[in-house]
N, C-alpha and C positions, 0 to 999 in steps of 0.2 A: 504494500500500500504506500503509497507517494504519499506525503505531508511535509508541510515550513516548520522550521524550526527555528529562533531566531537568538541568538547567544552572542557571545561579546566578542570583537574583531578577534582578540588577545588568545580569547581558548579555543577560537575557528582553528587558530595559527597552530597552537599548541598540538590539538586532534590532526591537525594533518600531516604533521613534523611525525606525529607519532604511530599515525596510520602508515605513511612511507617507509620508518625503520621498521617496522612490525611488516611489509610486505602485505595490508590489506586495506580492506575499501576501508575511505571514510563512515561511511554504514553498515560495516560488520563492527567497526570499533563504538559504534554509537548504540549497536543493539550489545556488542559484549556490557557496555555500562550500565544499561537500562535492565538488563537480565540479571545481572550484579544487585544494584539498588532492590529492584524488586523481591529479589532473592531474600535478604537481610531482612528486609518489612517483614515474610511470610515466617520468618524464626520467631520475632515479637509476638509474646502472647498481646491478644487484644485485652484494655482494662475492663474488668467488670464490677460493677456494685454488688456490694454484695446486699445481701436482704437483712434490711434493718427493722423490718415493720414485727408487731409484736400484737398479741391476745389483750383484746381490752374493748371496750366499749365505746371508746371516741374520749371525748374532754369530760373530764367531772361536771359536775353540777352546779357547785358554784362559780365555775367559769367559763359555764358552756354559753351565757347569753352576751360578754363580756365582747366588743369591738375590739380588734390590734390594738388601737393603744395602750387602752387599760389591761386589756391581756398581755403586752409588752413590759407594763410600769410594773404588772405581777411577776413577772419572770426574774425581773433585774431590782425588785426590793432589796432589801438588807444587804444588795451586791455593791452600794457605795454609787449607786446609775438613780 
């Protein structure tokens, strides 16, 4: 598949200095890269959350009717807030 790619004069230079001593295409050296990088990615496990949710019933009672703020002034009493 044909596509632009548009990278910086300096590491054009570079890729092709190193394609010539290496004895291959500009495009074998740019998919060895890309097959490299992607390579690494697939070793990383992806992050997962883990489960933090818990058995309960929702908000007690007396602070079930209670808007953020005053739910917020509750959380951070006696904390110096």
């Amino acid at each position: 598949m044909k596509t632009t790619v548009e990278i910086s004069d300096s590491l054009l230079r570079e890729a092709r200095k190193r394609a010539t001593r290496e004895g291959v295409t500009l495009r074998t050296l740019m998919e060895r890269g890309l097959h490299r990088v992607l390579a690494e990615t697939k070793l990383e496990t992806p992050f997962r959350l883990r489960r933090a949710s818990f058995k309960g019933n929702g908000l007690q009672a007396e602070v079930k009717e209670m808007v953020w703020s005053e739910l917020r002034d509750e959380i951070y009493k006696d904390r110096g807030a």
